[in-house]
PDB file of the backbone (N, CA, C, O) and the ligand in Angstrom, with CONECT records:
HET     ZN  A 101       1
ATOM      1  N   UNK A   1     -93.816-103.874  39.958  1.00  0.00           N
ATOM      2  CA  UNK A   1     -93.758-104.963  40.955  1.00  0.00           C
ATOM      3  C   UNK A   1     -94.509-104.554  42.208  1.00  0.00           C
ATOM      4  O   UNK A   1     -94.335-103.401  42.603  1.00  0.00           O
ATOM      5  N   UNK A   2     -95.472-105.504  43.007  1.00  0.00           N
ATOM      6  CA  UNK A   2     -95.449-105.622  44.610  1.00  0.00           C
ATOM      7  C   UNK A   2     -94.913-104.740  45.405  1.00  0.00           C
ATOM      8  O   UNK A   2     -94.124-105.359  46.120  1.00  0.00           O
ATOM      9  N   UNK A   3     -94.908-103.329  45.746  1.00  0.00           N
ATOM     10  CA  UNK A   3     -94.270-102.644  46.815  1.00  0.00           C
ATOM     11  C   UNK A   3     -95.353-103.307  48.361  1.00  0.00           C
ATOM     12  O   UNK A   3     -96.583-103.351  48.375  1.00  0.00           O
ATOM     13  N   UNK A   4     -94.742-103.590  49.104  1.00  0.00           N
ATOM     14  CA  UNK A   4     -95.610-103.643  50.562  1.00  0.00           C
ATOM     15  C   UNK A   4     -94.777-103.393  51.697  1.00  0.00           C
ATOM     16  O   UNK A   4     -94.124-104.310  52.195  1.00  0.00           O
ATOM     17  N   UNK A   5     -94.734-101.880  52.281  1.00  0.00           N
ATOM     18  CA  UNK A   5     -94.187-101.607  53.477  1.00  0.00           C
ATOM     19  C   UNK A   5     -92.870-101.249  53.336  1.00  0.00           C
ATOM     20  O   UNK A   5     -92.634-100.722  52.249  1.00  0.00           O
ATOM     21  N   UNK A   6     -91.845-101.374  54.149  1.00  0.00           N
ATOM     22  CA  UNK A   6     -90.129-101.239  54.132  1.00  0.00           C
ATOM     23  C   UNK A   6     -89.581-102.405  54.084  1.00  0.00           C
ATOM     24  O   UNK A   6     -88.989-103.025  54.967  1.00  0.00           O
ATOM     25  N   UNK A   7     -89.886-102.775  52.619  1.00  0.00           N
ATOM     26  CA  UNK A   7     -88.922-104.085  52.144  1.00  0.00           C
ATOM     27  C   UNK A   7     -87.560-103.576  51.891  1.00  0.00           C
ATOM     28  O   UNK A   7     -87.902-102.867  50.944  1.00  0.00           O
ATOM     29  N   UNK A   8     -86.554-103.413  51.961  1.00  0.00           N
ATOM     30  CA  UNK A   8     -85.020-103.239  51.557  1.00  0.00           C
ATOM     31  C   UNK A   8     -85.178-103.370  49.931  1.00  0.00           C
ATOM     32  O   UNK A   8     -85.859-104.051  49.165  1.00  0.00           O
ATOM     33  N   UNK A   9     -84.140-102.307  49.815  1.00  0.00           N
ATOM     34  CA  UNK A   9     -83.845-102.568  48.253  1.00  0.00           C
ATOM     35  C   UNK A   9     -83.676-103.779  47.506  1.00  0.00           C
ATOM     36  O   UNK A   9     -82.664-104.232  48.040  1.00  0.00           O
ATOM     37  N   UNK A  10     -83.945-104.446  46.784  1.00  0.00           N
ATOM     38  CA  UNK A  10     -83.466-105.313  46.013  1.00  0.00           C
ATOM     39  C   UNK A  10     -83.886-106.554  46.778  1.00  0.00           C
ATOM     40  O   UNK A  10     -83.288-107.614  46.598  1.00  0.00           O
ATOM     41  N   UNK A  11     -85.065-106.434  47.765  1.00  0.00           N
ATOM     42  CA  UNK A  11     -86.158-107.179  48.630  1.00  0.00           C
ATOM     43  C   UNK A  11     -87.641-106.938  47.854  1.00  0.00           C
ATOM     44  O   UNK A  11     -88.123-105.984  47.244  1.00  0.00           O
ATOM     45  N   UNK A  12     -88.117-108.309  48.198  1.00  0.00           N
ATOM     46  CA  UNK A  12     -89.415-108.523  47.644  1.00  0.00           C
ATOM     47  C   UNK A  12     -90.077-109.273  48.916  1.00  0.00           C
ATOM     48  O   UNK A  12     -89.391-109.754  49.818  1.00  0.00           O
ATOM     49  N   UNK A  13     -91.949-109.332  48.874  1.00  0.00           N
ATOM     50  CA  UNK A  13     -92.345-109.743  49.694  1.00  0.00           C
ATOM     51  C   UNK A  13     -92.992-110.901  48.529  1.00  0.00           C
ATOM     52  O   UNK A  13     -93.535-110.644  47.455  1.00  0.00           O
ATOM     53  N   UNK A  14     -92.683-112.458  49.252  1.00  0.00           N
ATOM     54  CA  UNK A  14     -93.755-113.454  48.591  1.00  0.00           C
ATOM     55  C   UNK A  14     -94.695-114.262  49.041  1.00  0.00           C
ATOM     56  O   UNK A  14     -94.605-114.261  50.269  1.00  0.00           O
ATOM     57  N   UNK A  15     -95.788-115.142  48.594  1.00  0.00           N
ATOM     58  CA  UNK A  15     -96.265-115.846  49.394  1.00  0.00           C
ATOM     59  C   UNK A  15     -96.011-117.240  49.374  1.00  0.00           C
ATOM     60  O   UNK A  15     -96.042-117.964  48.379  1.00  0.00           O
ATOM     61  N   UNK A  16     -95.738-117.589  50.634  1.00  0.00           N
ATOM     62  CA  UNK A  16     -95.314-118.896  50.676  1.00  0.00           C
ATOM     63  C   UNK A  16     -96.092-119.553  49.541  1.00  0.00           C
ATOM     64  O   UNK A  16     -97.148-118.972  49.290  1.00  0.00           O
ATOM     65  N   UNK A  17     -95.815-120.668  48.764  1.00  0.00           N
ATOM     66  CA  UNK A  17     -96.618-121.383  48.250  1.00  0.00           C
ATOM     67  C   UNK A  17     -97.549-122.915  48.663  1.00  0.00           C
ATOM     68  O   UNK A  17     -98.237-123.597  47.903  1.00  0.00           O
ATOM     69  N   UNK A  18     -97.304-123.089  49.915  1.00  0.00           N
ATOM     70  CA  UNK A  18     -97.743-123.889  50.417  1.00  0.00           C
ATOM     71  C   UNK A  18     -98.978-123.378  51.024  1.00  0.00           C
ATOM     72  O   UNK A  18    -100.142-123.598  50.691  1.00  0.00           O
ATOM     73  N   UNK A  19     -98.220-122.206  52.570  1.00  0.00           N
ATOM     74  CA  UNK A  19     -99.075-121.785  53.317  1.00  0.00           C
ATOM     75  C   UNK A  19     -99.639-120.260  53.378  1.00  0.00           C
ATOM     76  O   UNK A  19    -100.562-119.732  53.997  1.00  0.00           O
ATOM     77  N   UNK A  20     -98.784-119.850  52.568  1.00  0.00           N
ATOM     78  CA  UNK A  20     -99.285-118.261  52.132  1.00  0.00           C
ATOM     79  C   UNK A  20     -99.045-117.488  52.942  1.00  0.00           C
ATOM     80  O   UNK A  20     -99.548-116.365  52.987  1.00  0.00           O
ATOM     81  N   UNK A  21     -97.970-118.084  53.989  1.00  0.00           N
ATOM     82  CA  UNK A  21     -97.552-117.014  54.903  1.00  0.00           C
ATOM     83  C   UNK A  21     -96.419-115.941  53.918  1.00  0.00           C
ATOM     84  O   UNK A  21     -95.982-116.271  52.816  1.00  0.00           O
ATOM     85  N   UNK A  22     -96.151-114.840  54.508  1.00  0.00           N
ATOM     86  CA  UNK A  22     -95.332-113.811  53.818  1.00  0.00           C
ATOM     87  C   UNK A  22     -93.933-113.988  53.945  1.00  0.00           C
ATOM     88  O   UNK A  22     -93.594-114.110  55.122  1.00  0.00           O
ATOM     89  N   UNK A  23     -93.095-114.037  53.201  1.00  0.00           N
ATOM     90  CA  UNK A  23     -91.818-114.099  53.179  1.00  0.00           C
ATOM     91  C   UNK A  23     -90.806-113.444  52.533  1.00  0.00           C
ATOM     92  O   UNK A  23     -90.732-113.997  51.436  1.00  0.00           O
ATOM     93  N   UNK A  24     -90.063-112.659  52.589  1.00  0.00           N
ATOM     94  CA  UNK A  24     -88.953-111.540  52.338  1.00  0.00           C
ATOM     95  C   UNK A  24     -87.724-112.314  51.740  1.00  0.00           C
ATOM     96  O   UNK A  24     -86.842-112.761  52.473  1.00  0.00           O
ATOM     97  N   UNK A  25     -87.709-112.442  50.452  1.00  0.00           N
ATOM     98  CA  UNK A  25     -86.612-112.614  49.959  1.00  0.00           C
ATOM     99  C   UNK A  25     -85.857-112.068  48.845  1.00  0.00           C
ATOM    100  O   UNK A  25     -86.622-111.525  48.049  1.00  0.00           O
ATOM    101  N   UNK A  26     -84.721-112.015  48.519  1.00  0.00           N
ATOM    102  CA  UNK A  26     -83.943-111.763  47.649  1.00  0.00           C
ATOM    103  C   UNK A  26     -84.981-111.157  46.149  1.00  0.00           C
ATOM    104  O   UNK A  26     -85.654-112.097  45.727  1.00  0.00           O
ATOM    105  N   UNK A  27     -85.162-110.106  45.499  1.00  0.00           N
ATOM    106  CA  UNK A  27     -85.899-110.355  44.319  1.00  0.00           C
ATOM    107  C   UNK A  27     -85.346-111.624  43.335  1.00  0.00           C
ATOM    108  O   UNK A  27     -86.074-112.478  42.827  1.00  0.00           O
ATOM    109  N   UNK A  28     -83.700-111.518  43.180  1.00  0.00           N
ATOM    110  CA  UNK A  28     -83.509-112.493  42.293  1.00  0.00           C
ATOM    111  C   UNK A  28     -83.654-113.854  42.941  1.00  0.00           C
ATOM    112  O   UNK A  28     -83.114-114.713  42.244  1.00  0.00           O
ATOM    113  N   UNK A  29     -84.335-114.448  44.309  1.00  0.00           N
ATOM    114  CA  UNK A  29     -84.558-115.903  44.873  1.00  0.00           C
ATOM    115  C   UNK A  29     -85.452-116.256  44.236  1.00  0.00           C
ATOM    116  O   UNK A  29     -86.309-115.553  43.701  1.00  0.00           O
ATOM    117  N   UNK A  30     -85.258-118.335  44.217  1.00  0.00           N
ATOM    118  CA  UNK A  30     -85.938-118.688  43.645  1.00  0.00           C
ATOM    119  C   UNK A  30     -87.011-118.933  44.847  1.00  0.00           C
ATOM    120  O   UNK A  30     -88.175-119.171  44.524  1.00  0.00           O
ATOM    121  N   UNK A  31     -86.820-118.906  45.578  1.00  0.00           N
ATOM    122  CA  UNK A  31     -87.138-119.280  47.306  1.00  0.00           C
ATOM    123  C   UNK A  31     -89.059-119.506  46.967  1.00  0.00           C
ATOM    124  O   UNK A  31     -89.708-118.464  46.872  1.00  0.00           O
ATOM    125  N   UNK A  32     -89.442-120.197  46.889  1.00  0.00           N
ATOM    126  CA  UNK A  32     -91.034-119.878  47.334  1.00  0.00           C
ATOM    127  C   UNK A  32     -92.050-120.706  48.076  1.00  0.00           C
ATOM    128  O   UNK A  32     -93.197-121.087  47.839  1.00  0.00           O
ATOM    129  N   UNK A  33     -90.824-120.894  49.485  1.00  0.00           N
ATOM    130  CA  UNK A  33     -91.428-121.329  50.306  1.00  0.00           C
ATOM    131  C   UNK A  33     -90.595-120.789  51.502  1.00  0.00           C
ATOM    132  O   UNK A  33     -89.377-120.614  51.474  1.00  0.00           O
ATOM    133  N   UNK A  34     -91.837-120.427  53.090  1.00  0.00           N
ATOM    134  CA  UNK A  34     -91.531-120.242  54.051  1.00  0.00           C
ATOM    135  C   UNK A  34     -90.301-121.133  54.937  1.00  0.00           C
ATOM    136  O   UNK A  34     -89.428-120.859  55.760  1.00  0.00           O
ATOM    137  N   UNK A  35     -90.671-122.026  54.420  1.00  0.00           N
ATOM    138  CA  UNK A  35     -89.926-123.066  55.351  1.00  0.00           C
ATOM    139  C   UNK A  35     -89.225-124.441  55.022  1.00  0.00           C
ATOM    140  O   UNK A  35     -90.086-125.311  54.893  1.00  0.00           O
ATOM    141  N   UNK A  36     -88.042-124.885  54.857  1.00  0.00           N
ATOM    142  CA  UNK A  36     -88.126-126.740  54.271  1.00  0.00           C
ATOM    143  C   UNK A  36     -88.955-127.334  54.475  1.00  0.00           C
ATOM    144  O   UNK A  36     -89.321-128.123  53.604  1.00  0.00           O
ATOM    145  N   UNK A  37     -89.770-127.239  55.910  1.00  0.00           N
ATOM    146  CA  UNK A  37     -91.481-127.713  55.680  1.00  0.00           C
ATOM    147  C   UNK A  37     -92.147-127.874  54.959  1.00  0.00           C
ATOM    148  O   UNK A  37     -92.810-128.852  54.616  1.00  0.00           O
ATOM    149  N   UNK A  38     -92.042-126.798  54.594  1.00  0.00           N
ATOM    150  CA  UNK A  38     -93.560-126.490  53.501  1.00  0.00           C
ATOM    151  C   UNK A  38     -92.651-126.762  52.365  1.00  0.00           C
ATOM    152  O   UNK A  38     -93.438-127.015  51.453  1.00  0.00           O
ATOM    153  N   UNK A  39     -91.488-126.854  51.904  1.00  0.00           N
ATOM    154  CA  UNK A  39     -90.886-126.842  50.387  1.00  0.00           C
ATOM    155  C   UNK A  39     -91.441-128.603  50.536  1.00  0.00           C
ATOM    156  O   UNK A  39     -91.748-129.298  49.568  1.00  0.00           O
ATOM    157  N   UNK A  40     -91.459-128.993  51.791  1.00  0.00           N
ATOM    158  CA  UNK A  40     -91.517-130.872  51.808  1.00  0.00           C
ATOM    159  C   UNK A  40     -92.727-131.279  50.938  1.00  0.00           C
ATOM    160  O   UNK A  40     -93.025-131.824  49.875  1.00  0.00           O
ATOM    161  N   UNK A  41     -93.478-130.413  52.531  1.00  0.00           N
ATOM    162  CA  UNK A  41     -95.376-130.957  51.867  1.00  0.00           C
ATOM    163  C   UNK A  41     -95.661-131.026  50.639  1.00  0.00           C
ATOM    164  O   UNK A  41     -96.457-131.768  50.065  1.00  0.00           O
ATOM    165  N   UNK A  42     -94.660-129.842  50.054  1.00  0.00           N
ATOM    166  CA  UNK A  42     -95.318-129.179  48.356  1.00  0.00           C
ATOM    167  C   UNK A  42     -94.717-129.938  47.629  1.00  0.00           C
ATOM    168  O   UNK A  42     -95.433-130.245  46.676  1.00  0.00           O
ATOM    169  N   UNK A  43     -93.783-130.386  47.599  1.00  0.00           N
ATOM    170  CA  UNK A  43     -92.922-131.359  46.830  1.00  0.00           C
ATOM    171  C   UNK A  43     -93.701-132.662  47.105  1.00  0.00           C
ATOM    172  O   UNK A  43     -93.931-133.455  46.193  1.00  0.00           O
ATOM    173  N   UNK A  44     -94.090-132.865  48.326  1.00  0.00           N
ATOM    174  CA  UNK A  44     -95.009-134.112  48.131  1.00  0.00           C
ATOM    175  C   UNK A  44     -96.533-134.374  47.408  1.00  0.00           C
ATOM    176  O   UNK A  44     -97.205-135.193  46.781  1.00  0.00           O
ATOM    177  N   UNK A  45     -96.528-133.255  47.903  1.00  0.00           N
ATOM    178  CA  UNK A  45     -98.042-133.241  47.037  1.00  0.00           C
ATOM    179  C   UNK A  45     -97.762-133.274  45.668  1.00  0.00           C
ATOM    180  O   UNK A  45     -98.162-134.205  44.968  1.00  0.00           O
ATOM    181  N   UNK A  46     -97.150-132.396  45.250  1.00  0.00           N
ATOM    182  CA  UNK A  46     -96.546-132.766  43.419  1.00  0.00           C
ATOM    183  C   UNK A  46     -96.666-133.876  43.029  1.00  0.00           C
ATOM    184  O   UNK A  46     -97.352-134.304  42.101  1.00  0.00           O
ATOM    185  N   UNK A  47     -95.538-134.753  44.211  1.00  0.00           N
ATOM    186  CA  UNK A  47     -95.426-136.203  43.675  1.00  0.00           C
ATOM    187  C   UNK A  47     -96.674-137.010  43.314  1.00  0.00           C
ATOM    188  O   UNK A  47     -96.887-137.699  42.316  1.00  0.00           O
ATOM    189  N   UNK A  48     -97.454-136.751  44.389  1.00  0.00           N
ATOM    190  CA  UNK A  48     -98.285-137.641  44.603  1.00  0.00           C
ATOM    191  C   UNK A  48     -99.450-137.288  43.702  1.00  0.00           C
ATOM    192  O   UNK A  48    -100.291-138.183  43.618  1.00  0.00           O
ATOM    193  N   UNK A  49     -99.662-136.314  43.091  1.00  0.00           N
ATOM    194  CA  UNK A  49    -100.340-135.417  42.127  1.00  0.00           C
ATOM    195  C   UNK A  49    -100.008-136.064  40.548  1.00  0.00           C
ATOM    196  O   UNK A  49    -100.875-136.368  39.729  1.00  0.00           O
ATOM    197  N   UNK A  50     -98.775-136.167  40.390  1.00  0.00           N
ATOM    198  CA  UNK A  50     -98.031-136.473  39.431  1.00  0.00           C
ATOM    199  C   UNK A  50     -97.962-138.219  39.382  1.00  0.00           C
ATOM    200  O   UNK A  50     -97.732-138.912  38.391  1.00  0.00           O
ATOM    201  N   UNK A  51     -98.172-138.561  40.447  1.00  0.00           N
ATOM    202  CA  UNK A  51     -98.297-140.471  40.621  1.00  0.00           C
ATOM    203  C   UNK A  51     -99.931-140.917  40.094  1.00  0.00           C
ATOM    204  O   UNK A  51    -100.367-141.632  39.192  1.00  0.00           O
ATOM    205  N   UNK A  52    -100.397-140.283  40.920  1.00  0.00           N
ATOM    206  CA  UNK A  52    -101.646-140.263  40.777  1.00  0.00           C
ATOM    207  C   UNK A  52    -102.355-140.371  38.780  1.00  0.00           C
ATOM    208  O   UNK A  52    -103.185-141.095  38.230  1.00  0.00           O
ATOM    209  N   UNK A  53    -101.575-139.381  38.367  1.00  0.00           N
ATOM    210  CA  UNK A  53    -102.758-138.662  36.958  1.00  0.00           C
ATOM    211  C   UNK A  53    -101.553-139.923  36.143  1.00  0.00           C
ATOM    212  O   UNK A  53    -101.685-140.107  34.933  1.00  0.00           O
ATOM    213  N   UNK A  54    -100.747-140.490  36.706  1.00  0.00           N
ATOM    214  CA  UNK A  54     -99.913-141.148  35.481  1.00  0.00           C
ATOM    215  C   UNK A  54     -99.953-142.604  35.685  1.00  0.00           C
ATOM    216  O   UNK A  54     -99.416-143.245  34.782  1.00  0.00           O
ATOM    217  N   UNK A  55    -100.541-143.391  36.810  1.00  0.00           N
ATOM    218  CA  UNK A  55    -100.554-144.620  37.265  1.00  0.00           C
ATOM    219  C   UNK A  55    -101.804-144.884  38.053  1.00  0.00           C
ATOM    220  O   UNK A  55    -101.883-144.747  39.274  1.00  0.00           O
ATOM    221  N   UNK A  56    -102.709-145.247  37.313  1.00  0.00           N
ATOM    222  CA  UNK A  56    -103.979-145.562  38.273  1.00  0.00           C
ATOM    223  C   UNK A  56    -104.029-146.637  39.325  1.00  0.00           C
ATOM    224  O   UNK A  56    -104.857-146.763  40.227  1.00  0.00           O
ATOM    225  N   UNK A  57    -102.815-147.512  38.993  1.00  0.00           N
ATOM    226  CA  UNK A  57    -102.642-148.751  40.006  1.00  0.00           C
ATOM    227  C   UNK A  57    -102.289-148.341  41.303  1.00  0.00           C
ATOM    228  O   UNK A  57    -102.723-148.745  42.381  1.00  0.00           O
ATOM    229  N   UNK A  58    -101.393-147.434  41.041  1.00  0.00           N
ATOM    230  CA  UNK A  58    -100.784-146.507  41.952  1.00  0.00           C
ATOM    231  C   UNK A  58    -101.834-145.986  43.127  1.00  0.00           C
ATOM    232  O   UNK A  58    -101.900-146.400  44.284  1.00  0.00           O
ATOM    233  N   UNK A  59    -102.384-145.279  42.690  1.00  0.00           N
ATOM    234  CA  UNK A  59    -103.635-144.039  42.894  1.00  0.00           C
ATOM    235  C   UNK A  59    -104.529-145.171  43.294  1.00  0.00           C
ATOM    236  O   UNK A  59    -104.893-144.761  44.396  1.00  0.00           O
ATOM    237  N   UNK A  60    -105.143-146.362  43.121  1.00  0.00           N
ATOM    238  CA  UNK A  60    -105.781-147.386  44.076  1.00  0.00           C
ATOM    239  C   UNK A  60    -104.690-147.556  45.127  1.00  0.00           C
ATOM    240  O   UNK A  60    -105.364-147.988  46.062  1.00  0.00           O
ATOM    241  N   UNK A  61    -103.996-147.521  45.373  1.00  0.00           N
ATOM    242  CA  UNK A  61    -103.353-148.329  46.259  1.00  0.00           C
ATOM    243  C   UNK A  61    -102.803-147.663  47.380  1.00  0.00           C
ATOM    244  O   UNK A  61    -102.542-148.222  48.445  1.00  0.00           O
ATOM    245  N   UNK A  62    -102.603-146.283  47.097  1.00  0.00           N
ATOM    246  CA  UNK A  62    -102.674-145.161  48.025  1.00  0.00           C
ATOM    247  C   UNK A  62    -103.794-145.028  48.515  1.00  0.00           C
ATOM    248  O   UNK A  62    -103.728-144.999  49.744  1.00  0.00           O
ATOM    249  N   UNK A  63    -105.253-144.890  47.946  1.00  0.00           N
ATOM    250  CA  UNK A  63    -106.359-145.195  48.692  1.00  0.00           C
ATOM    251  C   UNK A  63    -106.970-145.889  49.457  1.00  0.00           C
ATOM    252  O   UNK A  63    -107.745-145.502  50.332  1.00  0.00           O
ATOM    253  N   UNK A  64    -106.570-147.348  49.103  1.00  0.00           N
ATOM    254  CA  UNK A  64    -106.382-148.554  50.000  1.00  0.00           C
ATOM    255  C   UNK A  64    -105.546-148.035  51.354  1.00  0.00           C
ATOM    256  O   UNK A  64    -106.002-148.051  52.497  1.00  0.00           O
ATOM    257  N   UNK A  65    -104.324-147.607  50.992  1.00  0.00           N
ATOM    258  CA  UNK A  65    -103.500-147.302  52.220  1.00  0.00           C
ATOM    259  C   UNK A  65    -104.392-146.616  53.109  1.00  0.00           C
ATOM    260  O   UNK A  65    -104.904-147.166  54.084  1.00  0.00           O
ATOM    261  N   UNK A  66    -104.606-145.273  52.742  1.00  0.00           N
ATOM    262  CA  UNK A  66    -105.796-144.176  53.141  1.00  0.00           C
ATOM    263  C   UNK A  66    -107.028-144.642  54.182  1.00  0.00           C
ATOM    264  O   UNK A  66    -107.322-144.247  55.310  1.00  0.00           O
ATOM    265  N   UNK A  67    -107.680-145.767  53.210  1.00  0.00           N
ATOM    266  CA  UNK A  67    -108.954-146.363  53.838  1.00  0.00           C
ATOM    267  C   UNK A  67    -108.494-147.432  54.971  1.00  0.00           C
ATOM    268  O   UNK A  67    -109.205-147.425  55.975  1.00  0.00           O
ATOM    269  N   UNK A  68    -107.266-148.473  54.958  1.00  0.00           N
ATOM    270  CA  UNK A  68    -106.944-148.882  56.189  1.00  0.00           C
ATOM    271  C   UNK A  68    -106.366-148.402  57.114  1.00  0.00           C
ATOM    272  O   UNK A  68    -106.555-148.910  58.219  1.00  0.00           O
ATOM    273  N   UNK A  69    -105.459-147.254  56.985  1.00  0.00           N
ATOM    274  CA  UNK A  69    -104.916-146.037  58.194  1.00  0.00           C
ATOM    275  C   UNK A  69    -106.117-145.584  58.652  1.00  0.00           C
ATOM    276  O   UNK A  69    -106.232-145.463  59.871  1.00  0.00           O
ATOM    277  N   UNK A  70    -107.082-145.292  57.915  1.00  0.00           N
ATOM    278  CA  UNK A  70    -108.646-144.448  58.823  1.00  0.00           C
ATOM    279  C   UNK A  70    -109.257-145.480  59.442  1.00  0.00           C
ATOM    280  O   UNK A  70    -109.746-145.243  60.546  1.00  0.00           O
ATOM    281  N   UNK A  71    -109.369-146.821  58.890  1.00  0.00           N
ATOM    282  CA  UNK A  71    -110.254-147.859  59.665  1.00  0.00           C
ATOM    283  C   UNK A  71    -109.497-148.511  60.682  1.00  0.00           C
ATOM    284  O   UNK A  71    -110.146-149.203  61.467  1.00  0.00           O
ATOM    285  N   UNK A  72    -107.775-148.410  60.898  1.00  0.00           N
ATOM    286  CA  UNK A  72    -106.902-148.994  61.703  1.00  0.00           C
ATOM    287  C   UNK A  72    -107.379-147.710  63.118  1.00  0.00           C
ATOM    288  O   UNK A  72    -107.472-148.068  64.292  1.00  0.00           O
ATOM    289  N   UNK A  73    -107.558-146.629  62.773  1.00  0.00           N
ATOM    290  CA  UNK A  73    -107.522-145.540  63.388  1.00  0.00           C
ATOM    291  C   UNK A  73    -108.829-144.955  64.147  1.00  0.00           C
ATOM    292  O   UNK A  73    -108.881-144.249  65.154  1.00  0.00           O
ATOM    293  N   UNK A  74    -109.534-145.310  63.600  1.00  0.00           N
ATOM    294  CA  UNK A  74    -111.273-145.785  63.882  1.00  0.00           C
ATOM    295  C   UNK A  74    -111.461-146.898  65.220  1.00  0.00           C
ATOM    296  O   UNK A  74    -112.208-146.783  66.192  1.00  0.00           O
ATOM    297  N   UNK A  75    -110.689-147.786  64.948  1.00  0.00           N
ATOM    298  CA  UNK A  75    -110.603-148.769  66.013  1.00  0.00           C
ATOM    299  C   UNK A  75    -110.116-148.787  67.320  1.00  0.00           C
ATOM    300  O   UNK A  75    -110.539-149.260  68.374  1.00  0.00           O
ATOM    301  N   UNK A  76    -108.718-147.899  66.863  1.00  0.00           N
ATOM    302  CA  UNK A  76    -108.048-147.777  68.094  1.00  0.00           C
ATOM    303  C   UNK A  76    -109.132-146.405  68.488  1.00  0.00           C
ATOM    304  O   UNK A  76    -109.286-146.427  69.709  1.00  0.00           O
ATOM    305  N   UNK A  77    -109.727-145.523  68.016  1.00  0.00           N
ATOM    306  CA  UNK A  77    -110.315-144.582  69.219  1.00  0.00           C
ATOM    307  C   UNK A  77    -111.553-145.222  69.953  1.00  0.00           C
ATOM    308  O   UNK A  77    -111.828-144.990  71.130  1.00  0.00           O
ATOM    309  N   UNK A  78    -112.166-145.936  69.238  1.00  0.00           N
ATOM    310  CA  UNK A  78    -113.619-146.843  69.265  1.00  0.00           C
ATOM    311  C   UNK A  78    -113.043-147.152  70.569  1.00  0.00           C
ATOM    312  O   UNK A  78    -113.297-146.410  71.517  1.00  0.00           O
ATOM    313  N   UNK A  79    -112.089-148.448  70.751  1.00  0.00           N
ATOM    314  CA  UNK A  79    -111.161-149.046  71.282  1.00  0.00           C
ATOM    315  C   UNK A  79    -111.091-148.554  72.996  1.00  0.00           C
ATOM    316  O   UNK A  79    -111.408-149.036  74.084  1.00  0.00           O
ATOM    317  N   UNK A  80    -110.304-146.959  72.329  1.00  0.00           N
ATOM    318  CA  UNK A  80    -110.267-146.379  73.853  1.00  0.00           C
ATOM    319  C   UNK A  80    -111.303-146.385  75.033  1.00  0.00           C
ATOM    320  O   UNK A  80    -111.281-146.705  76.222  1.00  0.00           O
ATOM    321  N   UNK A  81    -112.525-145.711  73.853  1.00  0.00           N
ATOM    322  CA  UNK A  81    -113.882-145.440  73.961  1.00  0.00           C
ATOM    323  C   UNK A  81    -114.240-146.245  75.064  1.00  0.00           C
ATOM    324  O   UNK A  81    -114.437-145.810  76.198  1.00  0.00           O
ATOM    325  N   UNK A  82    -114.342-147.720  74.625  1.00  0.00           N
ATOM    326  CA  UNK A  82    -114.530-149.245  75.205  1.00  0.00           C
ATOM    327  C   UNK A  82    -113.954-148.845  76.709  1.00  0.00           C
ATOM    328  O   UNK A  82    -114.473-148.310  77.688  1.00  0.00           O
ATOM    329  N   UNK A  83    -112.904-149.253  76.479  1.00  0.00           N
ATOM    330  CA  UNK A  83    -112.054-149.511  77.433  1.00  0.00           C
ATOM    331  C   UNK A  83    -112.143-149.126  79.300  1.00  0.00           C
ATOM    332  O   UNK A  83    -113.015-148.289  79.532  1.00  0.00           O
ATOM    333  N   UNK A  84    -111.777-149.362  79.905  1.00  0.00           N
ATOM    334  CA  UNK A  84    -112.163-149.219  81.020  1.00  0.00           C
ATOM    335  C   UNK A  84    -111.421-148.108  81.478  1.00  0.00           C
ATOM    336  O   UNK A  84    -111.583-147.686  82.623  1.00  0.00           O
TER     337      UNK A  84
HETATM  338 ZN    ZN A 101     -95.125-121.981  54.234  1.00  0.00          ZN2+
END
C-alpha cells in the first residue's frame, strides 16, 4: 500500500475524487471525498453523466437550459456594459 509521511496506524492517505486534494482516512473508509461538497458535485456529475448516455431528450434539454442561462447571462453583462 501508499506509505506517505506520518499517517497513524491503520491511516491511509487518499485523493479526493473530485478535487484531488489529500485526505487521511480510516484504511477501512469508504470516504473518497474531501468534503460533502465535493461528494455533491460528484454525485451530480454521475447523474447527469448517467441522464445524459440514457435519454437523449434529456441531454437536449439540459443544453437548451445551458445555451439560455449563457445567452440570459450575456445580456445582463452586455446590459451593464450599456448602461450609464
Ligand atoms: Zn474534494
Amino acid at each position: 500500500m501508499l506509505q506517505v509521511g506520518k499517517v497513524s496506524e491503520g491511516m491511509q492517505v487518499r485523493l479526493c475524487m473530485n478535487c484531488a486534494a489529500p485526505i487521511i482516512v480510516p484504511a477501512n473508509s469508504r470516504k473518497i471525498y474531501c468534503s460533502p461538497r465535493c461528494a455533491n458535485i460528484a454525485a451530480q456529475r454521475r447523474f447527469r453523466q448517467r441522464k445524459r448516455a440514457s435519454d437523449p431528450e434529456w441531454a437536449r434539454a439540459e443544453l437548451e437550459r445551458l445555451l439560455r442561462w449563457r445567452a440570459q447571462h450575456r445580456k445582463n453583462q452586455t446590459g451593464k456594459a450599456v448602461n450609464p
